[in-house]
C-alpha positions as CSV (number, residue, x, y, z in Angstrom):
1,X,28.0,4.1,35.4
2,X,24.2,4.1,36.0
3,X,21.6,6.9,36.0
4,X,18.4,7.4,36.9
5,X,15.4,8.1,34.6
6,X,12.0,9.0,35.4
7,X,9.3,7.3,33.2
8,X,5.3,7.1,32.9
9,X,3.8,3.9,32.7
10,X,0.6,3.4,33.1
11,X,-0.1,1.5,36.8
12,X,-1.5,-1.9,35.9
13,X,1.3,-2.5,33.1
14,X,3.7,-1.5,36.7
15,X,2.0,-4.3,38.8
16,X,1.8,-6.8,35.9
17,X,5.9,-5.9,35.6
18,X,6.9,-6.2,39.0
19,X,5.0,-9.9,39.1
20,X,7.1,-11.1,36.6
21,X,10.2,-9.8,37.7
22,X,9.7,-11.6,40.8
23,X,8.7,-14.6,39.2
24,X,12.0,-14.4,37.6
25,X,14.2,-13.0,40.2
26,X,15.0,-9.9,38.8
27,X,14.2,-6.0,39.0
28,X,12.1,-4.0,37.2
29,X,15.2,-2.0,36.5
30,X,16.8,-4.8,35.3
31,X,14.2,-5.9,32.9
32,X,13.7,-2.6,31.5
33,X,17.6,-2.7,31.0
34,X,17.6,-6.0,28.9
35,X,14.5,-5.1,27.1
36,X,16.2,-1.3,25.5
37,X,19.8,-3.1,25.2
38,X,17.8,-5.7,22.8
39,X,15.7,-2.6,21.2
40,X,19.1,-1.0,20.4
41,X,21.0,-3.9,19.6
42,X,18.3,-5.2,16.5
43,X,19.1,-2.8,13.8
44,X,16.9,-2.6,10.4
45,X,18.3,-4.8,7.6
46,X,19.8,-2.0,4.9
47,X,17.4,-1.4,2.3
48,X,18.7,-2.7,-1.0
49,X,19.2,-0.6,-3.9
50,X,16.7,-2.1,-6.5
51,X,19.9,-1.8,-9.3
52,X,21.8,-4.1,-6.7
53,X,19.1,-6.8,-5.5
54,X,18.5,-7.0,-9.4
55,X,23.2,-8.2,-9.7
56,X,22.0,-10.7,-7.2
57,X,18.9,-12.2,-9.1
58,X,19.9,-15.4,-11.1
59,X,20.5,-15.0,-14.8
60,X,17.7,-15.8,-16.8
61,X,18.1,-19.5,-19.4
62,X,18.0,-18.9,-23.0
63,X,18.5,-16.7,-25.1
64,X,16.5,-13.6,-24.0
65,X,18.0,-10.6,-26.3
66,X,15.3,-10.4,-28.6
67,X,12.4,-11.5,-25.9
68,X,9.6,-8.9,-25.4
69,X,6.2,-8.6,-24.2
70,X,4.9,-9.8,-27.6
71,X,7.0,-12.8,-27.3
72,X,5.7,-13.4,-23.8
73,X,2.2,-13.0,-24.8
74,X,2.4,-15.4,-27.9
75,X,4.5,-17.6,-25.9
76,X,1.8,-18.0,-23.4
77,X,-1.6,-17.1,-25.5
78,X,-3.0,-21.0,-25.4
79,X,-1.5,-22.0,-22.3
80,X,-3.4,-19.3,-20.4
81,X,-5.9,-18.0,-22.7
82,X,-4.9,-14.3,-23.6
């Protein structure tokens, strides 16, 4: 079933509209159809719990138990300079 709807558009975005639905052999109606069944239809991806993106995240190599930021840091000191 189809209903009507009143909207406001402003007039030259109306004229520039109606050109290109002629150009493609269609009605405005039409177009403004397609374009809110395509707004509804692309939903936002679901935000991922930072607990679960971290499961998917590879494991790291090595043995990492006893790494820390000291490690790290003398790990890296002459390599880049801190």
């Amino acid at each position: 079933m189809k209903n009507r709807l009143n909207i406001t558009i402003d007039d030259t975005l109306i004229e520039e509209a109606k050109r290109y639905a002629a150009k493609n052999n269609t009605s405005l109606s039409q177009l403004i159809e397609e374009s809110l069944r395509k707004l509804v239809k692309r939903r936002p991806a679901k935000k991922q719990n930072v607990l679960d993106f971290m499961k998917t995240m590879p494991k790291p190599k090595g043995n990492v138990e006893h790494y820390s930021k000291e490690t790290y840091y003398g790990d890296n000191k002459a390599k880049y300079g801190f």
